[in-house]
N, C-alpha and C positions, 0 to 999 in steps of 0.2 A: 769622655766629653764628646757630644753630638758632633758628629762634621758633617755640613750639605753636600761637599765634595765627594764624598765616600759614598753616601748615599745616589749621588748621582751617576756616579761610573758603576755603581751595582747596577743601577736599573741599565744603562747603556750595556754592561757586558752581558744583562739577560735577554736582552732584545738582542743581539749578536746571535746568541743561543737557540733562542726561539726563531729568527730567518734560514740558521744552520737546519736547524730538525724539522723545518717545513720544507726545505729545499730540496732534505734528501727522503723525505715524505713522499716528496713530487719524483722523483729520482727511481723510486722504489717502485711506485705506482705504474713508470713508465717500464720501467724492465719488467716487470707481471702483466702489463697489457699495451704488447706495443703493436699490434693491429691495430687496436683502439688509435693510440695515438698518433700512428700513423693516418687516421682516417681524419682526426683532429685537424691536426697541424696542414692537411691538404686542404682540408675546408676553411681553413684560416687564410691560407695562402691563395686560392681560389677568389674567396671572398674579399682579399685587398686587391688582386687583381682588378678584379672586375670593378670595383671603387675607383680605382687610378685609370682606368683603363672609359667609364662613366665621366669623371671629368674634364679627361681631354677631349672627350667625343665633344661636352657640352660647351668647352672653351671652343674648339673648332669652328663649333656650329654656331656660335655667338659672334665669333670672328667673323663668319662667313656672312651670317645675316646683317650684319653692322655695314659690312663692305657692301653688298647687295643695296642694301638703302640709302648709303652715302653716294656712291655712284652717278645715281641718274641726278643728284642735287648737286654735284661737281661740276659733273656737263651742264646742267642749267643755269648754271653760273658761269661758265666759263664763254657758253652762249649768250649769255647777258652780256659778257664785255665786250661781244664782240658787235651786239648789237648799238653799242654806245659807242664804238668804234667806227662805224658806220655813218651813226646818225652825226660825229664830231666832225668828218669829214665833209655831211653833205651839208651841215650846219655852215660849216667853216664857207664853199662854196657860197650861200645864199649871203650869207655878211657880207665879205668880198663885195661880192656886186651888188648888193645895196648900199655898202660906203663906195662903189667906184659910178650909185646914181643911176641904177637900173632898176625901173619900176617894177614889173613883174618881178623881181627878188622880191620889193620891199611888200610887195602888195603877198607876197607866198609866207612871207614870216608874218606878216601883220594877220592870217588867216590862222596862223595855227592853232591849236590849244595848247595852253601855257606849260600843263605836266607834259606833254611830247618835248612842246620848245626848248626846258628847260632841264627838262629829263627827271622830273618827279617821281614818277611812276617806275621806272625801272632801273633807279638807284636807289627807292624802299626794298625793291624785290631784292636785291643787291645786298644792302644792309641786313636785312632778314636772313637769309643764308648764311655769311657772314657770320652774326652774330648766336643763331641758331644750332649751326653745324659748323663752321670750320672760321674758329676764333683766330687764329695762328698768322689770319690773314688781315687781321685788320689795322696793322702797321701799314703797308703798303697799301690798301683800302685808304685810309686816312690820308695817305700823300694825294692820292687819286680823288677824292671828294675837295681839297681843298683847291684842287687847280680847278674840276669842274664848276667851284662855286665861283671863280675867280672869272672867268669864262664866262658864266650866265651873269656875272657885275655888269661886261663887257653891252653882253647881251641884253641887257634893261637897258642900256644909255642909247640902243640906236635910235629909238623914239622918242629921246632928250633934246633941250636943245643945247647940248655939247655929246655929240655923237663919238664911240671910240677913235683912236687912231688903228689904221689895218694893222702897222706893225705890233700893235698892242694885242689885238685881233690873233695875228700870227705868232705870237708867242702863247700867249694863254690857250687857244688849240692847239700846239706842238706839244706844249705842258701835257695837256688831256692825253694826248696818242703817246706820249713818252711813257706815262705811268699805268696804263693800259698794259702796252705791252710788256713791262716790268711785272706788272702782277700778270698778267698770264705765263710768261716767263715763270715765275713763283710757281706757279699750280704744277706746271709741267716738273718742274725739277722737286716736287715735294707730294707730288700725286699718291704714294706709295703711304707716306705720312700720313697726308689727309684724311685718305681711306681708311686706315690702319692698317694695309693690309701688306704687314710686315711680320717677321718673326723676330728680328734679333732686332735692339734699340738702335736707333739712328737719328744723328741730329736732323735738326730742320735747317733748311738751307735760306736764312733769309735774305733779302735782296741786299747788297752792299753796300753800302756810302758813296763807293767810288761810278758803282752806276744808275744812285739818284740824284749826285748832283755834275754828271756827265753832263756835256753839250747837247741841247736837246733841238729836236730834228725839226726843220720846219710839218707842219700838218700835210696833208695831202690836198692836194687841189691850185688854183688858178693864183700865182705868186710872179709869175711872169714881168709882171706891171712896178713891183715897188722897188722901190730904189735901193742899188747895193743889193738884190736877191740873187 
């Protein structure tokens, strides 16, 4: 009686057979010419070398130019905040004394253009970076546009007729500089990340709970005047 079984372990123990008699085929070959395979087996060796040896040159150099390009858009960013750091301050200054009824204030904001006033222009360039090149950041970005948006709310009502109050004023720029310096904080302690220009894995350090929703510090400039400062 036919059995598939039988038939199958025949053919399995002749293919056993035939890897045995090619093996020492190869076996045989080597001990009748082992210059030869000596010459072989170096050019084999030689030539994974230099494969393993072609890869890491080209991870390197890929590493390298990554970091290279990323670089000068970190600092341009990071220059950006500082420049909104600036402008929140000297912003903050001109409100101030247009709610405290000083003309030249009101007459220096009513002159400006709208994308400086309100910081159009170099919170696109902002977002752009950001979402371009260093995504990681736009946690903290997002806390920091919403105080700015909150702040230029402020900012449209001075030529209302229900003008801000200061200390509303004063809060919503402290807000601005708080989260400022929290995301540049950020950059600094995760600079390496951003870059990539790391070798072994490392987490990202994001900004903490406990120092976004900290006491946030009056803004910089003329507070002298309001009540309880």
């Amino acid at each position: 009686m036919f059995d598939p079984e039988m038939l199958s372990g025949g053919s399995a123990e002749k293919n056993i057979i035939s890897m045995k008699d090619a093996l020492l085929k190869i076996l045989g070959w080597i001990s009748r010419n082992p210059t030869v395979f000596a010459s072989l087996a170096s050019a084999v060796v030689a030539a994974s070398v230099a494969l393993i040896v072609f890869a890491v040159t080209q991870f390197l150099t890929q590493k390298r130019d990554r970091t290279r390009f990323l670089t000068p858009k970190l600092e341009e960013l990071y220059l950006l905040l500082n420049k909104v750091a600036e402008d929140n301050t000297r912003f903050f200054k001109l409100i101030y004394l247009t709610l405290e009824g000083n003309p030249g204030a009101r007459e220096e904001i009513g002159a400006m253009d709208e994308s400086d006033l309100y910081g159009h222009a170099t919170a696109k360039r902002i977002i752009m970076y950001i979402r371009l090149y260093f995504p990681r950041l736009s946690r903290i970005h997002q806390l920091l546009f919403a105080a700015q948006r909150d702040l230029n709310q402020l900012i449209f009502q001075l030529h209302s007729k229900t003008p801000p109050e200061v200390a509303d004023v004063m809060n919503a720029s402290g807000r601005v500089g708080h989260f400022l310096r929290l995301m540049e904080e950020e950059i600094i302690a995760n600079r390496d990340h951003l870059l990539g220009d790391h070798w072994l894995p490392k987490p990202y350090k994001r900004t903490g709970l406990d120092a976004i929703e900290a006491v946030v510090p009056p803004p910089d400039g003329p507070v002298m005047n309001l009540p309880d400062s």
